[in-house]
N, C-alpha and C positions, 0 to 999 in steps of 0.2 A: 148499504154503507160498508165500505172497505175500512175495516181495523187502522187504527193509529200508533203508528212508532211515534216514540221520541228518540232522536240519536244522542248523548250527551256523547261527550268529549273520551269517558275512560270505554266507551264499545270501540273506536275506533281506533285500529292498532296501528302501533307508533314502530318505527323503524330503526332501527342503529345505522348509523353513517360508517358505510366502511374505511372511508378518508379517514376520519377520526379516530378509527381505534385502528389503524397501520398506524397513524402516528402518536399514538399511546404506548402501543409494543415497540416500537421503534427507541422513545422514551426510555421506557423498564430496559430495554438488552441495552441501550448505549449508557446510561445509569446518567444522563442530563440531556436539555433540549439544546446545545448548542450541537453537539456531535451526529444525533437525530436530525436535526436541522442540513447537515450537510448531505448524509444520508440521504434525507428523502429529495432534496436540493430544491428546500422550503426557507423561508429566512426561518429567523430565530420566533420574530413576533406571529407568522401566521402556523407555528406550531402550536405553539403557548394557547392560539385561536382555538387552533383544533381539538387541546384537552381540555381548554375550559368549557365548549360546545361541550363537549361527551359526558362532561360530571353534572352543566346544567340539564342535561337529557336525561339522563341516571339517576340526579338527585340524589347523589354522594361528592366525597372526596375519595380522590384518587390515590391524592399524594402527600405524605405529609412534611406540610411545608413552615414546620418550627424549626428545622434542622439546615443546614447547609447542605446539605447533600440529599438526593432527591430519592425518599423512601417508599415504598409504595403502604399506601392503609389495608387494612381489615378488607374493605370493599375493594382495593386496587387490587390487590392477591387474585381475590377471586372472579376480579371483571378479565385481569390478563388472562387467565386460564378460557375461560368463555372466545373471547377474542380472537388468541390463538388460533382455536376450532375453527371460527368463523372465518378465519381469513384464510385458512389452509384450503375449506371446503370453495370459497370462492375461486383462490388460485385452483384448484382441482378441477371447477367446473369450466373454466376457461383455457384451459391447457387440453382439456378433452374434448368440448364442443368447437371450438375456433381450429385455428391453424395451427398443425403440429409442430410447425417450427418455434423457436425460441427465439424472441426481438428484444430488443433493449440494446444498452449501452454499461460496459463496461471499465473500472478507470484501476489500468496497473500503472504503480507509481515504482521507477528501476533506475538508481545512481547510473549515470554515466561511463563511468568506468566497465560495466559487468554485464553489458547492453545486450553486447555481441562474446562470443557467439551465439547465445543461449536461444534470447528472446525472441527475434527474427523464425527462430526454426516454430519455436511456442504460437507466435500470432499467427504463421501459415498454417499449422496444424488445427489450433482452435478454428478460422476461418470456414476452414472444410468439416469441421465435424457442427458447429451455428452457423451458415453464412450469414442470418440477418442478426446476430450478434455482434455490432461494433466496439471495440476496443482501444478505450484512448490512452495512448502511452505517452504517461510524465516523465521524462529524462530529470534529472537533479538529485541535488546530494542528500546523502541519508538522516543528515539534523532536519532540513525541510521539508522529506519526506515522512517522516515521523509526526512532524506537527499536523501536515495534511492530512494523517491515518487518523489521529487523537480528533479531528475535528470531522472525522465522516468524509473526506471530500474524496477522497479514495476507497476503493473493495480490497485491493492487496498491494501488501510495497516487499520490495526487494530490502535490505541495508548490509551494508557492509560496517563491519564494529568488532571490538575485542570482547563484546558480550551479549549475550542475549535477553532482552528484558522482557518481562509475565507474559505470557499469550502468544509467543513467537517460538518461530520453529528454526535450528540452524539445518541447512541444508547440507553444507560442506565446510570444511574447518579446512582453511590451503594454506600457505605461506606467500609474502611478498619474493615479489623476483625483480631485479634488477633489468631492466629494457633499455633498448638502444636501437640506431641505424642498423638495417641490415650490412653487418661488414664494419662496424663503426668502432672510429677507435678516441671517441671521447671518454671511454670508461680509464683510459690511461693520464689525463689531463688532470693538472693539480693546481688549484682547488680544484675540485669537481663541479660541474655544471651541472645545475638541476632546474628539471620545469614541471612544475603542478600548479594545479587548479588554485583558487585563494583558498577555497571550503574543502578542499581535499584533507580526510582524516588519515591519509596514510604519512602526510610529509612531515609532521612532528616526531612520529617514530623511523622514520627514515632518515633526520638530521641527528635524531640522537644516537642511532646504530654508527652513525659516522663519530659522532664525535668521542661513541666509548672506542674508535675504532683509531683516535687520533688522524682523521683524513680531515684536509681542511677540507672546504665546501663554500659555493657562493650559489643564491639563488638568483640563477638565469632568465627565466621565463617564469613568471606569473601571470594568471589570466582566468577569467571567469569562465572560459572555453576549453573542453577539453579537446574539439579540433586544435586549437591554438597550440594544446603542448605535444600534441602527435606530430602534428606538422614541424613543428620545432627540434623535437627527440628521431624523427625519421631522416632531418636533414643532417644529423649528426651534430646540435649545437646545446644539445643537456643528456640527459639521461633523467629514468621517471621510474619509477616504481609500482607494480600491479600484482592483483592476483596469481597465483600460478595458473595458468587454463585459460584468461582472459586477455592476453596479450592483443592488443589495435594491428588492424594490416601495418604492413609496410615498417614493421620495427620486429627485433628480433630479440629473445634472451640474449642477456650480454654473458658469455661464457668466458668469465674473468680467471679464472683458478685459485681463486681464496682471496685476491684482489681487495675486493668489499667486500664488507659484512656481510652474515645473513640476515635476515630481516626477518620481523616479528608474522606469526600465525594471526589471521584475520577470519572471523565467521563470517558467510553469507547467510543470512537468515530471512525467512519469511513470513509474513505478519497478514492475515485477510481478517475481515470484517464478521464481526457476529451477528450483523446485523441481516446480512443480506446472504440467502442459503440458498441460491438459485444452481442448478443442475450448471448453468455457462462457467460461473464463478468455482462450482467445483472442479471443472475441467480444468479451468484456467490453472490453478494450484496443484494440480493435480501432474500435469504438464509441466510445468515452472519446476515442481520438484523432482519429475525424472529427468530432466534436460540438465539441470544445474548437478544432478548426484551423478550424471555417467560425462562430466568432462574429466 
């Protein structure tokens, strides 16, 4: 007669889901599931899935949810910490047993205006040092890129502003410069013609430098496109206002001699996620901020 096991349910050992506690830490660093949600590019409900799974498997609370704002408990503290470990050792064992390469998908988010030159020289430099690292780049202006940051749906955004807010790095502090046709002489026409964007934040301090400057002014070209106003300002029919360093082909500083005004100093600043600590994303930032500090 061969001896008798009984198996009961607590001999047999039970697992933690790593899906579920990435999106627990995910959770804790973004401080809510809607920003976590973009991040992990999960809706909002099958996150909420995933930390309700981990606290019924753990047999705690996580979170405490008397508060509007999303606090971690007693047990949440000390499950993030656990977590952590476990997820680093994961990413560790799969970055060393697989393929040395680095895969995924990266999202830089860069207003329009500050594209060129920088960016271009940035995505072929990253390309060569990840090639299986894709990079999708959102063109658009800095109020909607900001919301896409706050919401996870973006790693790192560019913005151009008179300030920098918590968590953001200014790269370079330039001045606006007056642009025109190469050779163009609409900078001498009164009112003065001007063409920007509708969401361009530079045009409101640009009509008021004119107007402490008593120059009329009529707004020429408006357009949701900023080909729209290059193509407009090259053929010699506005003038447009940019960064110093990032001047569009085909238009030239307009070399007025005291003519117009000078125009107000703007930061470029850069904002990446705390979410995501990947070696590509270092690069990316790392790159973005020496190409943007030697124009």
């Amino acid at each position: 007669m061969y001896p008798q096991f009984q198996i009961t349910w607590c001999d047999v050992p039970r697992n933690l889901d790593l899906t579920a506690l990435r999106a627990f830490v995910a959770v804790a660093d973004a401080g809510g599931v809607t920003k976590a949600s973009g991040y992990l590019n999960l809706t909002q409900s099958a996150v909420s899935m995933q930390l309700k799974r981990l606290e019924e498997m753990l047999g705690v609370g996580l979170f405490d949810r008397s508060t509007r704002r999303l606090i971690l408990t007693g047990a949440g503290e000390q499950t993030l910490g656990y977590a952590r470990r476990m997820l680093e050792l994961n990413d560790e064992v799969l970055t060393r047993l697989t393929a040395s390469d680095y895969e995924g998908e990266l999202t830089l988010g860069v207003p329009h205006d500050i594209v060129y030159p920088s960016i271009p020289r940035v995505l072929h430099r990253l390309a060569a040092d990840f090639p299986r690292v894709k990079v999708q780049l959102v063109s658009s202006y800095t109020a909607r890129l900001k919301r896409m940051f706050a919401r996870g749906e973006v790693d790192a955004i560019l913005t151009t502003e008179a300030d920098c807010d918590a968590g953001g790095e200014t790269l370079i502090i330039r001045p606006l410069v007056w642009v025109g046709a190469e050779g163009g002489q609409m900078w001498k026409q009164r009112p003065l013609r001007l063409a920007f964007e509708h969401a361009c934040i530079f045009r409101n301090s640009v009509q008021a430098a004119l107007d402490r400057a008593g120059i009329p002014w009529e707004m020429a070209v408006e357009s949701d496109s900023i080909r729209t106003v290059e193509a407009s300002v090259s053929a010699d029919l506005a003038l447009h206002a940019c960064i110093e360093g990032t001047e569009p082909p085909y238009v030239e500083r307009v070399a007025h001699g005291g003519a117009l005004p000078a125009l107000p100093q703007i930061k470029i600043n850069l904002y990446r996620s705390d979410l995501n600590r990947s070696r590509p994303l270092d690069a990316l930032v790392d790159l973005t901020r020496s190409s943007f500090r030697s124009l």
